[in-house]
C-alpha positions as a LaTeX table, in Angstrom:
\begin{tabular}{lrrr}
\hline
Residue & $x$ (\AA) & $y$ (\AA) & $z$ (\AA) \\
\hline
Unk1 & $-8.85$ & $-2.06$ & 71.38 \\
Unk2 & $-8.43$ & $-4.98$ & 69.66 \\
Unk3 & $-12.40$ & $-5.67$ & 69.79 \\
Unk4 & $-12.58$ & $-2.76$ & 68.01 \\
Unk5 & $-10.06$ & $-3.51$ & 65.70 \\
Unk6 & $-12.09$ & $-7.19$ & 65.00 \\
Unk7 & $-15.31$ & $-4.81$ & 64.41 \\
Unk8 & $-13.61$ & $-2.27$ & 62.17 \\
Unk9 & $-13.28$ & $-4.29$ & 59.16 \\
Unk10 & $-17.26$ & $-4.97$ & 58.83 \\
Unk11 & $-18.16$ & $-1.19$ & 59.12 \\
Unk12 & $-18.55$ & $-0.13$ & 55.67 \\
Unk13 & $-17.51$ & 3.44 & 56.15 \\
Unk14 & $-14.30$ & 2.87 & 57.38 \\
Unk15 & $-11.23$ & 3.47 & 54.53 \\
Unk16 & $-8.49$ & 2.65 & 56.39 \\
Unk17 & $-6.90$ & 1.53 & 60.03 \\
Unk18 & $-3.81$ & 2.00 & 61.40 \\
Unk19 & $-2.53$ & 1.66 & 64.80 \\
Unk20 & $-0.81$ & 4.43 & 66.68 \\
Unk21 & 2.84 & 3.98 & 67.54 \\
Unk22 & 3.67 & 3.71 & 71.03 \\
Unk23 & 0.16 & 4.45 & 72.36 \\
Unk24 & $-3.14$ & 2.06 & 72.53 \\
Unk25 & $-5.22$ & 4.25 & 70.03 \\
Unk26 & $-6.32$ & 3.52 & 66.54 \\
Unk27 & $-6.25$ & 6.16 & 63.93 \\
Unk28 & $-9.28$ & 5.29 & 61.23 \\
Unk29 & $-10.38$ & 6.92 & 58.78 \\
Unk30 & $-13.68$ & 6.87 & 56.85 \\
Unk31 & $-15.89$ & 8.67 & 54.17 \\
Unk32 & $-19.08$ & 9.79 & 55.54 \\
Unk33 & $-21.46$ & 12.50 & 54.00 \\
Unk34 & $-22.29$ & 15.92 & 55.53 \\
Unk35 & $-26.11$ & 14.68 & 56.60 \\
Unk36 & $-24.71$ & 11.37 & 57.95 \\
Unk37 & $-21.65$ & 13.16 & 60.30 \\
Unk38 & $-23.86$ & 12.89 & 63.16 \\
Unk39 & $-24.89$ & 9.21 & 63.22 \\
Unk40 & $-21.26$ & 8.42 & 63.37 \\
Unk41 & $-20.44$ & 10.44 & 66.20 \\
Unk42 & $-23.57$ & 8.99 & 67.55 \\
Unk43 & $-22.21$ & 5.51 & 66.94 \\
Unk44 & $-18.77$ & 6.07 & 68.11 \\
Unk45 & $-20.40$ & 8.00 & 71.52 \\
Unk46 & $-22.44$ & 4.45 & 71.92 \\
Unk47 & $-19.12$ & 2.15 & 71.28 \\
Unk48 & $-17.49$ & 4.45 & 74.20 \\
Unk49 & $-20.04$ & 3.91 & 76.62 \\
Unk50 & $-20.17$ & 0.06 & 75.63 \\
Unk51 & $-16.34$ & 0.09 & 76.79 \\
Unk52 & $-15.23$ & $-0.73$ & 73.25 \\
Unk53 & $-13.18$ & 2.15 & 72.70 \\
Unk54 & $-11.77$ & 4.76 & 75.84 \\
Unk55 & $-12.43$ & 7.72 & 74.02 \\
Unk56 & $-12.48$ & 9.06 & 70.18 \\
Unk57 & $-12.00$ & 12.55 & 68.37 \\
Unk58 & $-12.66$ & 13.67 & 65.06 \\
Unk59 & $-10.75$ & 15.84 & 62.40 \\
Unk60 & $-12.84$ & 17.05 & 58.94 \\
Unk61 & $-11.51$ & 17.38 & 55.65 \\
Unk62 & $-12.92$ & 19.66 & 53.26 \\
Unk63 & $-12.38$ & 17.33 & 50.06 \\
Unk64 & $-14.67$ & 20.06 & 47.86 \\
Unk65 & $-11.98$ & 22.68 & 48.11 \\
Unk66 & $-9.16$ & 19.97 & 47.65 \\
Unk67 & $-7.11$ & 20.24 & 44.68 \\
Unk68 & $-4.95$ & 16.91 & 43.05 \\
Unk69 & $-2.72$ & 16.23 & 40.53 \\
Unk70 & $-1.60$ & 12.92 & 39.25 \\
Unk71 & 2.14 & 12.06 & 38.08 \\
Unk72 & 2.07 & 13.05 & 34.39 \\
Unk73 & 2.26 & 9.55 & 31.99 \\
Unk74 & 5.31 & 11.09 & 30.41 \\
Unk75 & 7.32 & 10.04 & 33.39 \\
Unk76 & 6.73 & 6.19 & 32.57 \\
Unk77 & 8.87 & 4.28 & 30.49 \\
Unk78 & 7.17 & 0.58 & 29.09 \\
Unk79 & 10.76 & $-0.75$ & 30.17 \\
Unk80 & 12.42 & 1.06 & 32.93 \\
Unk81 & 8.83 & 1.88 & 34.62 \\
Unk82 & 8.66 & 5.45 & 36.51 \\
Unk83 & 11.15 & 7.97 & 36.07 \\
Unk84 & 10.13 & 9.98 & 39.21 \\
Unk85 & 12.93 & 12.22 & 41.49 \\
Unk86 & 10.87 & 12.44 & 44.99 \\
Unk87 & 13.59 & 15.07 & 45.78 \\
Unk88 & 13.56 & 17.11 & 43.03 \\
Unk89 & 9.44 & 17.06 & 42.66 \\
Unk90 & 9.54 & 18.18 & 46.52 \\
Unk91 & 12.15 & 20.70 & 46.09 \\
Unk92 & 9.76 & 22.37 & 43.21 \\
Unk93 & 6.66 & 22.80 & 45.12 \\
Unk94 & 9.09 & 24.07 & 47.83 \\
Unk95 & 10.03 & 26.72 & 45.50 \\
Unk96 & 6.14 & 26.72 & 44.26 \\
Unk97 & 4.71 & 27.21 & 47.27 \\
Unk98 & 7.37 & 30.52 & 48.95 \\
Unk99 & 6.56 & 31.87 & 45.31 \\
Unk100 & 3.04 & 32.19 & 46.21 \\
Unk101 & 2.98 & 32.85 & 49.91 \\
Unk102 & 5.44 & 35.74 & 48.44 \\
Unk103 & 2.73 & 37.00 & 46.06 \\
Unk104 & $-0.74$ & 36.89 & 48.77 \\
Unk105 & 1.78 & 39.25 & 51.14 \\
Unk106 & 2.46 & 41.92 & 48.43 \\
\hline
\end{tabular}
């Protein structure tokens, strides 16, 4: 693993690293387009049968149908900096989110 690891931070595709607690795996992720999917598995296949890495599975996100919103600028105060309840944001989409699961069943 901690070849790997060494490697990991010269592969250009690679966002981000983190290591798994209590187990010897790596959880990485990386961008890579549609066309290109297969020459990473392709890579990763040829790093397991080099012995750099035991084993490896994948997980896709579909970022087109992903939806974001940013914290609006009105919670930001010049002096005090952000004016953000965690709880109380989380306890809204709560609320958000039974409202519509409510409304798909009717």
């Amino acid at each position: 693993m901690n070849a790997f690891y060494s490697l990991v931070k010269d592969l250009f595709f690679v966002l981000g690293v983190t290591k798994v607690l209590h187990e010897n795996a790596l959880l990485i992720r990386t961008y890579t387009l549609q066309n290109h999917a297969q020459s990473l598995f392709d890579f990763l296949s040829e790093m397991a049968r080099e012995g750099h890495v035991q084993s490896y599975s994948a997980m896709r996100e579909n970022l087109v149908e992903r939806h974001v919103q940013t914290i609006s600028y009105d919670l930001y105060d010049q002096e005090a900096g952000w004016d953000f309840d965690l709880k109380k944001c989380l306890a809204e989409l709560s609320k958000l989110a039974r409202t519509s699961r409510n409304r798909r069943r009717a």
